[in-house]
C-alpha positions as CSV (number, residue, x, y, z in Angstrom):
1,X,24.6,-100.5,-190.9
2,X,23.6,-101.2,-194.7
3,X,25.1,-98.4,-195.9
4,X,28.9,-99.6,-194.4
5,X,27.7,-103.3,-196.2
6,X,27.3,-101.2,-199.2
7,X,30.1,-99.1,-198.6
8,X,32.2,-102.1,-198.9
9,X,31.1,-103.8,-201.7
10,X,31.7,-100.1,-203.5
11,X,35.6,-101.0,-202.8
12,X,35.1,-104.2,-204.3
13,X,34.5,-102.4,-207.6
14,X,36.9,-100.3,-209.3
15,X,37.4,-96.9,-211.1
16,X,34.7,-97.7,-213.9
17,X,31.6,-97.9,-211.7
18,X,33.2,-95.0,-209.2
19,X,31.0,-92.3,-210.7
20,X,27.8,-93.4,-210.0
21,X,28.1,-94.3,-206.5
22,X,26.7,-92.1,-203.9
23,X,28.8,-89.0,-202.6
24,X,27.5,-90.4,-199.3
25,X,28.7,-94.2,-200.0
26,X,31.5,-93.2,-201.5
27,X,32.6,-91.3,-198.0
28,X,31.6,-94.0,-196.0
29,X,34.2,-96.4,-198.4
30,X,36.7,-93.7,-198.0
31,X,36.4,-93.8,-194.3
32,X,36.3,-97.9,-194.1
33,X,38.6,-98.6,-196.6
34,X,41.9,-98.6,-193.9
35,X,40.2,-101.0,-191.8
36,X,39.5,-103.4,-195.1
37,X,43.1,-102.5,-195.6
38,X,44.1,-104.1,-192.2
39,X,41.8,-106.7,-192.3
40,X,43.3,-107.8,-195.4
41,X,47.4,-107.5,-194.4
42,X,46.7,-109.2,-191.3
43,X,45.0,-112.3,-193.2
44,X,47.4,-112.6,-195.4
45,X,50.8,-112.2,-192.9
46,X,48.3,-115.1,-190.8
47,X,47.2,-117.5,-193.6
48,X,45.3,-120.5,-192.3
49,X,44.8,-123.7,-194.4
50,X,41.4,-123.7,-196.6
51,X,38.6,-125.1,-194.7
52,X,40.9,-124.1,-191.6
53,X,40.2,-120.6,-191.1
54,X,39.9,-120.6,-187.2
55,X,41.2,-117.0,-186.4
56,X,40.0,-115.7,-189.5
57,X,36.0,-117.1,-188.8
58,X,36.7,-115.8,-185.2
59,X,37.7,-112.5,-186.6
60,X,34.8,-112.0,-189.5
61,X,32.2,-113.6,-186.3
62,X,33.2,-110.5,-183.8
63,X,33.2,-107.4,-186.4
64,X,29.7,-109.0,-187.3
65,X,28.6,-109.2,-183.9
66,X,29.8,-105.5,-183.0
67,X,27.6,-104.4,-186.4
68,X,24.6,-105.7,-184.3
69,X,24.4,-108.8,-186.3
70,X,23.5,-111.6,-185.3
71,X,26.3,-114.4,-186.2
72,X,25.9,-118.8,-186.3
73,X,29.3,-120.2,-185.7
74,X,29.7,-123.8,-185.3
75,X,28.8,-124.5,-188.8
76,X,30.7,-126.7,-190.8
77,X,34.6,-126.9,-189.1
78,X,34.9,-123.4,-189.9
């Protein structure tokens, strides 16, 4: 599980930190990256008002919950 966490902050960052990450990181970004991909189109063909995120919190809450996390909702209206 930390490695996908770092795996995705490694697609955060661009070309000019690409060569020191870790073959093994970098495969694991490779292999998440179409799923951050999704994740992304569908928020943005589904915007919410700020501070009015329902489906997005809902969404982030699950994926977080099926990495074994454990997840507070109810906080704040979103």
């Amino acid at each position: 599980m930390k490695k996908i966490g770092v795996a995705f902050c490694c697609l955060c960052f661009t070309a000019a930190s690409a060569q020191q990450i870790d073959p093994e990181i970098a495969s694991a970004a490779d292999a998440l990256e179409p799923k951050v991909i999704e994740w992304r189109r569908d928020f943005h063909q589904n915007p919410e008002l700020s501070n009015r995120e329902f489906e997005t919190a809902k969404k982030i809450a699950a994926h977080l919950k099926r990495l074994g996390m454990e997840v507070q909702t109810g906080v704040g209206k979103t």
